[in-house]
Structures are given as C-alpha cells and as structure tokens.
N, C-alpha and C positions, 0 to 999 in steps of 0.2 A: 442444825446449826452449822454455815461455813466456819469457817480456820483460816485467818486471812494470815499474809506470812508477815512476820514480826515489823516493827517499827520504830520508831524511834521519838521519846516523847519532846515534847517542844521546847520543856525548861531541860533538858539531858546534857548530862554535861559528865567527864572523866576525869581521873585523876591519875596520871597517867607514873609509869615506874619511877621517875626521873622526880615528881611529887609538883610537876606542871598541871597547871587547871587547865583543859580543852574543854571549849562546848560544842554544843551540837554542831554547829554551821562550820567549825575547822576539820570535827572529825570525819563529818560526810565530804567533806573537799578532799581533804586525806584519802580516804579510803576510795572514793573515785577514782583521783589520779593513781594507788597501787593499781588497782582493777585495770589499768588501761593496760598495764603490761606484768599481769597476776607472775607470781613466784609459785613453784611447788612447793608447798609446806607440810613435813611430814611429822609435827612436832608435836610428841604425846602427851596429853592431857590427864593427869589422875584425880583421884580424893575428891571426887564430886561431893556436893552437897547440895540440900537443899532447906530451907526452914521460912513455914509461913509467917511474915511477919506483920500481918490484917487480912481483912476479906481482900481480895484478887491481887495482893503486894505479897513477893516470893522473894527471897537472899536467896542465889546462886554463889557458891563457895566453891574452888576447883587451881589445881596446880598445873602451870604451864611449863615443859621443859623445851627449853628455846635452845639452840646452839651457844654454849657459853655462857648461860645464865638461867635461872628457874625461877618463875616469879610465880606469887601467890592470887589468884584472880580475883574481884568478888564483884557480881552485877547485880542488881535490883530491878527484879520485870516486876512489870504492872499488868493485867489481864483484863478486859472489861469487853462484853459481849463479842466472846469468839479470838479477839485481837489480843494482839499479846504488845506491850510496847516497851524497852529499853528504856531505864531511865535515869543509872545511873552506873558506873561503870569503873573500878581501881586493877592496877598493878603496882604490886610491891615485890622490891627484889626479895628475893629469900635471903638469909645468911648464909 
C-alpha cells in the first residue's frame, strides 16, 4: 500500500482563533500566497493527542506556542485507502 501525502477534504472548512469560519478555497489561497515568501517558524507544539472517533475519523488535539499567544489546536483527519484528508480544523486562544 502507497501513503499518498495528506489532503484536504472538499466540504473542509476551519474555525479559526479569532471564531471566523474559513473554508477550503480561502484557506488554500492563504496558505499559497504565505508559501510564496515562507517565514521561519520555530513555534513548539506540546500535549498531542489523539482519539478515534469511527472507522478511519481520528481527533488530533495539540497546543501551539506562537510568539505572544498559545492556542489550543484540534483537527479532524479522515483516512481511507492509504490517503489521509484534513477535514476539519480549530484554534482557540488559551486563557
């Protein structure tokens, strides 16, 4: 079995720190135009988690420490022959 590299599913959509809804087609615009002129980001991530929540539906749980703020992550992958696809996606500030 290949491992194709992750994805992004088609109804995907974030919720972003700020508590703005983005969907797919902003966040990949987004993330393109960073890419055009990438930052070094050396910002530690702790307190992984993980818990299956159905057959190939996994909750990713994990803390992001940003320059002046630390937000709480949480992603929802989907996996289905080999593929792994993104499908849902929050930040929330910490207190």
């Amino acid at each position: 079995m290949t491992i194709s590299k992750p994805s992004t599913a088609e109804d995907f959509f974030e919720i972003g720190a700020s508590g703005r809804i983005y969907r797919r087609d902003f966040v990949i615009a987004n993330l393109l135009e960073r890419y055009q002129q990438p930052e070094r980001h050396d910002w530690p991530c702790r307190d992984f988690s993980i818990r299956r929540l159905a057959e190939n539906l996994y909750l990713l749980n994990y803390t992001l420490d940003e320059p002046g703020r630390t937000t709480l992550r949480t992603t929802i992958w989907q996996s289905s022959g080999g593929s792994w696809k993104i499908v849902f996606h929050q930040g929330t500030i910490a207190g």
